[in-house]
Each structure stands twice: as C-alpha cells, then as structure tokens.
C-alpha positions in Angstrom: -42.0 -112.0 38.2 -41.0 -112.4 34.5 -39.0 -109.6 33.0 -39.7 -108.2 29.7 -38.1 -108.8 26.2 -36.8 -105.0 26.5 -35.4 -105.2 29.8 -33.1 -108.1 28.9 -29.8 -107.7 28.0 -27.0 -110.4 27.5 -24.0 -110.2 29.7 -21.0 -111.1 28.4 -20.3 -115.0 30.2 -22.9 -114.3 32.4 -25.9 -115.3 30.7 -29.1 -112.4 31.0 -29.2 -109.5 33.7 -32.2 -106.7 33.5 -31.1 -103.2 32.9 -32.2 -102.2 36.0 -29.8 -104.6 37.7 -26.8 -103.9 35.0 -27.3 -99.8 36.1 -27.5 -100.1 39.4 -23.3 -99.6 41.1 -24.6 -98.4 44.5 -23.3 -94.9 44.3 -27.0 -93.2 43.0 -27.3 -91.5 46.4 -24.0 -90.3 46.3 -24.8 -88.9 43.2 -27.9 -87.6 44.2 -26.4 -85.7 47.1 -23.4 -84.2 45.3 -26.3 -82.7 42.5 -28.3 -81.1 45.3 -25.3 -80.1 47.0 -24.3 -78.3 43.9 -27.5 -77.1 43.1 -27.8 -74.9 46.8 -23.9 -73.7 46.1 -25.1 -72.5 42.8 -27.0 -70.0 44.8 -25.2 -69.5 48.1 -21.9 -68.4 46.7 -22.5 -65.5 44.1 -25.5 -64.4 46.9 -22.9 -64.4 49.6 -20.1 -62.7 47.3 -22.7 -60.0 46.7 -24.0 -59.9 50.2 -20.7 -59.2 51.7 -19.1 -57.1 49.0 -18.0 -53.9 50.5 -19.9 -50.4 49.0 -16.7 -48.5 48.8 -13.5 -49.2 47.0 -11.7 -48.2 50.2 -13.2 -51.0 52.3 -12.1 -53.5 49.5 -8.9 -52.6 49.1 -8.6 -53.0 53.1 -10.3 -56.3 53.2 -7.7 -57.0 50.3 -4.5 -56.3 52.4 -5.6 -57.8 55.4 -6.8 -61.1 53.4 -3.5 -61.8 51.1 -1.4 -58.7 52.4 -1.4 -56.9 48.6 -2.0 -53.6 48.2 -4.5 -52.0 45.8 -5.0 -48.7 44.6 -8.4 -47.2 44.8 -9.2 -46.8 41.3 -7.8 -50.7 40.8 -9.9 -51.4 43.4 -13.1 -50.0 42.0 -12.6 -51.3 38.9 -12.4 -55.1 41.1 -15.4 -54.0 42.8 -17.7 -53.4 39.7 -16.7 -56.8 37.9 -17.1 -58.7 41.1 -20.9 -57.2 41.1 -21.2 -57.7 37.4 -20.0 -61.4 37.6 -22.6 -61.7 41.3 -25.5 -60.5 39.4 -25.0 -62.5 35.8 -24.2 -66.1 37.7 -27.5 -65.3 39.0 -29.1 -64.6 36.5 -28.1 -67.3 34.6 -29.1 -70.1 37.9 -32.5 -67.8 38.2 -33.3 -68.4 34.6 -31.9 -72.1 34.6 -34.7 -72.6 37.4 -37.4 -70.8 35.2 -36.7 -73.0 32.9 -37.1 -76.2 34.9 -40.6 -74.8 36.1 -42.0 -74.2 32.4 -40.5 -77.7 31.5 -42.4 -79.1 34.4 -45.8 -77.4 33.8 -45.4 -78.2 30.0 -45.0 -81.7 30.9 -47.9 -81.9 33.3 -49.8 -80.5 30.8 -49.2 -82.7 27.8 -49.8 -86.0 29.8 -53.2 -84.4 31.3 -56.2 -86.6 29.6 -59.1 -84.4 28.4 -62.5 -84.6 30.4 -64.6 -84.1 27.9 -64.5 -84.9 24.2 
C-alpha cells in the first residue's frame, strides 16, 4: 500500500517512516492497563475509606492505636472522622461528575456525526 503525503515524515538519516510507525514504542498496552487500573482505584479507595469508616469517634480512635499505636482524644478524633467523610464524599463527587461528563461528551459526539435522514 502507498502511504499518504500526511502520514510521511522524514527521519533524521533514516530516510521516510509513517507516523504510525514513528509512535508506536510497544508500551501502549502498558499504558492502557495502568489508565484503567487507575480509573477503578479512582472509585474503590474513597468507596472503601467511606465504607469502613467507623460511626463513632470511639471506634476510630481505637482503630487508631491499634493501627500506628497513637493515641487520640475523642473530640480530635471526631474532628478526623468528619474530614475523612468530607474528603470520601468530594473525591466522589468529583470521579462521579468526571464520568458525567465523559457520557455527555460521548452522546454529543454521537450526535454531531449522525447524518440526517431526511432533508
């Protein structure tokens, strides 16, 4: 097959390679597994975090001391417990709307390259 003027690109000493030749190092599965991988923690840890965070400070503060062996008082411990939810609920949020936005990209896009049936 003949390649295209625009997929031609001069190497240097080389003479021509394709773009799609010039891009391609091997690792795109690698890549490809790594962004998937971080797309499911993106929803598994703060779900987890608020899945197993305890509903009394008491409970906390023991899970504390038995985890790094520091004490906490109960009112320091509430205080942990509220910003742990707070920072749970806004990372996902923020991964729930990130989403949302994908699908309205997606349906926007499958919309604009739709060809009218009748004119």
């Amino acid at each position: 097959m003949k390649d295209h003027g625009c997929c031609v690109v001069a190497a240097s000493g080389s003479g021509r390679q394709t773009v799609e030749n010039r891009n391609s190092d091997g690792d795109r599965p690698t890549r490809k597994f790594v962004q998937r991988f971080l797309s499911i923690a993106e929803w598994i840890i703060p779900g987890a975090m608020l899945a197993l965070l305890p509903k009394c400070p008491a409970c906390l503060v023991a899970y504390v001391a038995i985890g790094t062996g520091v004490g906490l008082s109960i009112s320091s411990a509430t205080y942990l417990r509220m910003a742990l939810l707070i920072l749970c609920l806004t990372s996902l949020s923020y991964v729930a709307a990130k989403g949302l936005r994908r699908i309205i990209f997606r349906i926007r896009a499958s919309r604009q390259y739709r060809t009218p049936q009748h004119q």
